[in-house]
N, C-alpha and C positions, 0 to 999 in steps of 0.2 A: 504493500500500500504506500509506502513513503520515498520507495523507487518512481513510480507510478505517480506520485503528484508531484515530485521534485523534476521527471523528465515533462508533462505537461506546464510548471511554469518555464520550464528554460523554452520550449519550443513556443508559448505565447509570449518569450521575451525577445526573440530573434525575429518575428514575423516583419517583413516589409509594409508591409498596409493594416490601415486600421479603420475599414472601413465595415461600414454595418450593411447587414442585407436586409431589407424589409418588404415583407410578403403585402401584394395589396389587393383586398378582394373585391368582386363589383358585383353589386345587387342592380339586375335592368337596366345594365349597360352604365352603370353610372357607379364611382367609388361609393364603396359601403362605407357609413360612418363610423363604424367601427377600428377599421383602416386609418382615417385622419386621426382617430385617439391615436393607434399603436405609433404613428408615425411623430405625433408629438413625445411620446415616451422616447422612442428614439434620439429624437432631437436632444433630451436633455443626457445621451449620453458621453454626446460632444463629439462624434467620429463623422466623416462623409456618409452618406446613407446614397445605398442602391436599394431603386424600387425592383421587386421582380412581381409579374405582372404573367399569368396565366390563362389560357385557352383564348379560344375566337374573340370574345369580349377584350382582351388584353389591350387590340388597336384600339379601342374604340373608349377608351378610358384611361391611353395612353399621353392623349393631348393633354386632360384633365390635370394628371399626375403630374406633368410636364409643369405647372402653374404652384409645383407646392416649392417655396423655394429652398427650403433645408434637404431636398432630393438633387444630388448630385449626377446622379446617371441614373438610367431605368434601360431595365432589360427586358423582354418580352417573348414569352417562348407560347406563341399559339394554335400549338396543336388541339385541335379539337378534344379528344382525350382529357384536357382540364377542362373542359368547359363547365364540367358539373364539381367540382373539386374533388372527384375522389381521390381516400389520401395514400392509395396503394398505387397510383399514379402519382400524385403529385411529393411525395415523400423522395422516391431517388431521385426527381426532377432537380428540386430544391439540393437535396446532398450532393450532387455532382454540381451545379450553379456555384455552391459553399466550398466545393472543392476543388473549383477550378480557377481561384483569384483567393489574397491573403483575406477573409473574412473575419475579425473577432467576435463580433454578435450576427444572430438572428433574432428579429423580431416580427410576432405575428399576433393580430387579435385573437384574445380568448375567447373567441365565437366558436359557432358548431364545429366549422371548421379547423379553425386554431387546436380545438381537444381533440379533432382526431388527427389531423397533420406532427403538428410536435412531439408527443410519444413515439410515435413512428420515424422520426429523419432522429430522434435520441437515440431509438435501438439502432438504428443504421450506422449511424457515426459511433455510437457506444457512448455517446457524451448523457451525462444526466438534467434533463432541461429544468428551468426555473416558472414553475404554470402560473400564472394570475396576478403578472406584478404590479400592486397598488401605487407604489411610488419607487425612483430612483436614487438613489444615492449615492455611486459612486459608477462606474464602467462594470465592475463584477458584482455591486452588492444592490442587491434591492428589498425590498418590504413585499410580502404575499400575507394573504390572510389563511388561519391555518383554523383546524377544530368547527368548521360552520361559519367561518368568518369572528369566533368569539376572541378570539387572541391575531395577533397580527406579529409574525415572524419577520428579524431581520437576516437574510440569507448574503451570504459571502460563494462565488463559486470563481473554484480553479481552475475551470475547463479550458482547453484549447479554445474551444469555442463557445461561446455563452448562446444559449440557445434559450429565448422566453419568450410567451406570450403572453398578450398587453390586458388589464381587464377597462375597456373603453370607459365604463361611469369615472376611474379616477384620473383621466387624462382631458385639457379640453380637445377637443377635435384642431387641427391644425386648417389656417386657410387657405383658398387656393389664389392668393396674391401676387404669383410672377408672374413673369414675363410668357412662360411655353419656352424656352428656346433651348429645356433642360436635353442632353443627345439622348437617342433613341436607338437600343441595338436591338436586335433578332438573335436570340437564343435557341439550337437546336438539339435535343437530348442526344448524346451520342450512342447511348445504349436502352434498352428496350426494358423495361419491368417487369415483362413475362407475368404480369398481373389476372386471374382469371376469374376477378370481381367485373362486372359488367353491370352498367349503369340502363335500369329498363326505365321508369318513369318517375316522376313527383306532381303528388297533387297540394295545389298552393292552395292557401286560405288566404283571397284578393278582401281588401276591404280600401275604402277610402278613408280609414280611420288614420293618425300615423305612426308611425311603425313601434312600435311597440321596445324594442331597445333605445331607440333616440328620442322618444319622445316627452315632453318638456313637463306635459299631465299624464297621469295615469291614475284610472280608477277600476281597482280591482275584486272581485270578490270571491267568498269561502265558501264553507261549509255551513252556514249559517242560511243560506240562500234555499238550501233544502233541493231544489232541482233545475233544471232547464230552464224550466220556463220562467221562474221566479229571477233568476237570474239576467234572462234577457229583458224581463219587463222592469226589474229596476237598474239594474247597471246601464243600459244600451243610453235607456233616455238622458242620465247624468252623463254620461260621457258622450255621446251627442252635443249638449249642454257645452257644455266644458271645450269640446274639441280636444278629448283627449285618448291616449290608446286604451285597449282595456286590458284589462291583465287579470291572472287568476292564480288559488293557490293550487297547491299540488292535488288537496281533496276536490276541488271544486273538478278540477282535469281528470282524476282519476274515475270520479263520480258522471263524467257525460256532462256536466253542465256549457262546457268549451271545448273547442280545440287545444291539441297540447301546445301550438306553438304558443299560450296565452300564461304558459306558466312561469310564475315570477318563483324567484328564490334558486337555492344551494345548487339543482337539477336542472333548475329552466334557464329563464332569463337574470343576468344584474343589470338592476335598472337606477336608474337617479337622477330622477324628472326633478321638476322645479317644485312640484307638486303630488302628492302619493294618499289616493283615498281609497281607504279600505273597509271593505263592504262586509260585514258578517267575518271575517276575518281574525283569529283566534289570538295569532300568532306565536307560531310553532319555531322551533330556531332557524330550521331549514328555509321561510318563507323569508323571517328577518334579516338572512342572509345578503340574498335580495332584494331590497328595498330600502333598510336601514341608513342608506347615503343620501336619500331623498331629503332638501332642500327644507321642505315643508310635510310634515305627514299627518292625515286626517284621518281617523280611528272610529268606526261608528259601528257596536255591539252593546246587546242586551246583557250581556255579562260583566259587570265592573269590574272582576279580576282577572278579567281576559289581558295576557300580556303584551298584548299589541300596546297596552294603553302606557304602559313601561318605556316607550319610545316616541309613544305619540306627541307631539305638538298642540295637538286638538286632539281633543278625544268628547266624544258623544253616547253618551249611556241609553239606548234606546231601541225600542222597536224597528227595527230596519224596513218593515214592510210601513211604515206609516213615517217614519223620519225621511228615507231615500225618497221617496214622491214629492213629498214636503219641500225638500233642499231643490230637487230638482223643478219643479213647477215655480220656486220665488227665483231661481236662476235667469 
């Protein structure tokens, strides 16, 4: 073991370039916001940063990238093959990319993506990656949250290569204020992945609400809601109201009241709108997980030692099926 960490600092002490590689996803042809957080984390670790930019979409969200000005180069490997990110594809992509220019870090958001991509180019490279970094503090050390997010760990790593991904709520998103005139290379894998995961379809849940990770409101609801339709008839209209995503806990998803993409906390989404109202909502650690960065948070249960209220901002002791109507109709 002290062979082995004594030969990875000498070889991250000899390296020529110190330049960071940064994965950038796109949702509908357009950077995910997720992306501009990882890419501000980046930034505070003070090295040049390369965008690497994947599948058919890669062009066409190329220009965009081109306008962040802390991106010094961007690379673009768009083989149809990432278009959907799989990470049995996009894992030796990414390690040969890292392995073919002196890289000290990878950085990617801890989105859906980000959890399956980074475990995977960790086992590849054999490096141990750092998941869910809250804050920076030094080139190797950073802050993740550990236990359900209840404690918050300060992490030191020796790897040749620092491999982490970004958790977006604690970064602001970076903006796209240059010029464009960042260069543009073509990336071509030189070996195959022999991969025999095959991508057949996804069915999206379209809403004109917004998006549910970046969004400024969120109002979400529990168990407390009882079922389906309880739920669509009071959450829909406050958050209507409001103009804001709607979010749910893990019982509510589990129970049919939502889609899973709607699940906030530990499993689903971290979210940290400006605003967090929560409907029937108990809170359990796992949920507090996700949400507890929330700016402003609104707690409305008939239970007063429900722990949500522990956190709450506002808190509301009350009947939800006559409070939630109430708030929503003086809105």
């Amino acid at each position: 073991m002290l062979r082995n960490s004594i030969s990875r600092r000498f070889f991250s002490s000899t390296r020529v370039s110190l330049d960071t590689l940064a994965f950038i996803e796109s949702t509908g042809s357009k950077i995910s916001p997720a992306s501009l957080s990882a890419v501000s984390a980046a930034t505070q670790i003070g090295k040049p940063i390369t965008a690497l930019l994947a599948g058919t979409d890669g062009n066409a969200i190329a220009s965009d990238v081109a306008k962040i000005p802390s991106i010094s180069k961007i690379v673009v490997s768009k083989s149809s093959k990432y278009d959907h990110y799989l990470a049995e594809e996009l894992s030796p992509l990414i390690k040969e990319v890292l392995e073919s220019s002196d890289y000290t870090h990878f950085i990617i958001p801890a989105s859906a993506v980000g959890k399956s991509v980074l475990p995977r180019v960790g086992a590849l490279m054999d490096i141990q990656p750092v998941s869910d970094i809250l804050k920076v503090e030094s080139e190797n050390t950073f802050v993740r949250p550990i236990y359900a997010g209840n404690a918050l760990a300060t992490v030191k790593s020796n790897e040749k290569i620092v491999l982490a991904s970004v958790r977006a709520s604690a970064f602001p998103p970076v903006e796209l204020s240059g010029d464009g005139s960042t260069p543009i290379e073509e990336y071509t894998q030189s070996s195959e992945s022999n991969s025999r995961t095959e991508f057949v379809k996804e069915d999206l849940v379209t809403s004109e609400r917004p998006e549910l990770g970046s969004a400024t409101r969120v109002v979400s609801g529990g168990r407390g809601l009882k079922n389906k339709e309880t739920f669509e008839k009071l959450i829909e209209p406050l958050a209507s109201k409001l103009n804001a995503a709607v979010g749910a806990s893990r019982v509510a998803v589990d129970s049919g009241f939502c889609d899973n993409s709607l699940q906030v906390g530990q499993t689903g989404k971290i979210v940290a709108p400006e605003l967090y109202i929560a409907v029937g909502i108990s809170g359990a650690i796992q949920h507090l997980a996700g949400m507890k960065d929330a700016k402003t948070i609104v707690a409305i249960n008939k239970d007063p030692e429900a722990p949500i209220f522990n956190i709450a901002d506002i808190g509301l002791v009350a009947d939800i099926n006559e409070a939630v109507p109430e708030l929503t109709e003086k809105l």
